[in-house]
C-alpha positions in Angstrom: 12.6 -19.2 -7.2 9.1 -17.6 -6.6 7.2 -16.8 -9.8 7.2 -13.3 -11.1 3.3 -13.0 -11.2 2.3 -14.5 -8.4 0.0 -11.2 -6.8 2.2 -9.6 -3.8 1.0 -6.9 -1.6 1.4 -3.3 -2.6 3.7 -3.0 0.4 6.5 -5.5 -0.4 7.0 -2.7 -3.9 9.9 -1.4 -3.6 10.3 2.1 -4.0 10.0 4.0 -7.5 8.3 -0.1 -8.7 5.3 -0.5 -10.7 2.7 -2.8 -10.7 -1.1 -3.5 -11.3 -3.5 -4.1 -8.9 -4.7 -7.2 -8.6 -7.6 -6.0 -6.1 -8.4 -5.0 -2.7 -8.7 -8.1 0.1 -10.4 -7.5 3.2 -12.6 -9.1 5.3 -14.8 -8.3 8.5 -13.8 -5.2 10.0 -11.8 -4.1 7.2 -14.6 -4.3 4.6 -15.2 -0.7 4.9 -11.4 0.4 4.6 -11.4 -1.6 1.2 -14.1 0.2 0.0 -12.4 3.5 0.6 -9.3 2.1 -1.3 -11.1 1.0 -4.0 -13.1 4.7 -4.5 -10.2 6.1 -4.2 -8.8 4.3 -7.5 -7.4 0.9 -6.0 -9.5 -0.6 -8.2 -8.3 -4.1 -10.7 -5.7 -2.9 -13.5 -5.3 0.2 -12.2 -1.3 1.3 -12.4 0.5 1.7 -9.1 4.0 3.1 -8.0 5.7 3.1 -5.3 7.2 6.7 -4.3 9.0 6.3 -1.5 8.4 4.3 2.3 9.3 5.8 5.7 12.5 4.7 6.6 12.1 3.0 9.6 9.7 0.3 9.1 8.0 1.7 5.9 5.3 3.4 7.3 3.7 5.7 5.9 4.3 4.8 1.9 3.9 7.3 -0.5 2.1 5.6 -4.1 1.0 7.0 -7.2 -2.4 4.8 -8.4 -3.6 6.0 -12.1 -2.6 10.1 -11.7 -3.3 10.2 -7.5 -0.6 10.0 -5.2 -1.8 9.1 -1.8 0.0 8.3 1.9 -0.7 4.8 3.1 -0.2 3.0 6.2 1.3 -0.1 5.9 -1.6 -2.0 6.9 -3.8 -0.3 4.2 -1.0 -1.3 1.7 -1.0 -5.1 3.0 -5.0 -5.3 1.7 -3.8 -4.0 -2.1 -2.8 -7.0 -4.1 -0.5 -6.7 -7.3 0.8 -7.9 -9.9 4.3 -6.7 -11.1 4.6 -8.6 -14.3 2.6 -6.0 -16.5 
């Protein structure tokens, strides 16, 4: 049995979830991209919900962070870490 807080990415939230971010990981190339998620309000505490994921494959996802909702790709989503014991 996997322990409820253990941080998750924002894409394994199942639709109409909450959770907290935990922060933004990304390395390298990516560094720039996690910047962007973290202006936008990706940022650690922060409220996120999941709206609803594409049907085949989840991608795009639509989320809710603080009162923005915003269309992610899946590997944007996969750099968000959460916590969904809040």
């Amino acid at each position: 049995m996997s322990n409820p807080s253990t941080p998750s990415c924002l894409d394994r939230l199942g639709a109409h979830q909450m959770a907290r971010v935990v922060r933004v990981n990304a390395q390298g190339s990516a560094l720039p991209l996690a910047r962007q998620l973290e202006e936008i309000g990706f940022i650690p505490g922060e409220r996120v919900q999941m709206l609803s994921k594409a049907l085949f494959g989840g991608d795009p996802m639509v989320v809710r962070v603080g009162v923005s909702t915003f269309a992610l790709r899946k590997a944007e989503a996969q750099l968000i870490e959460i916590d969904t014991e809040h």
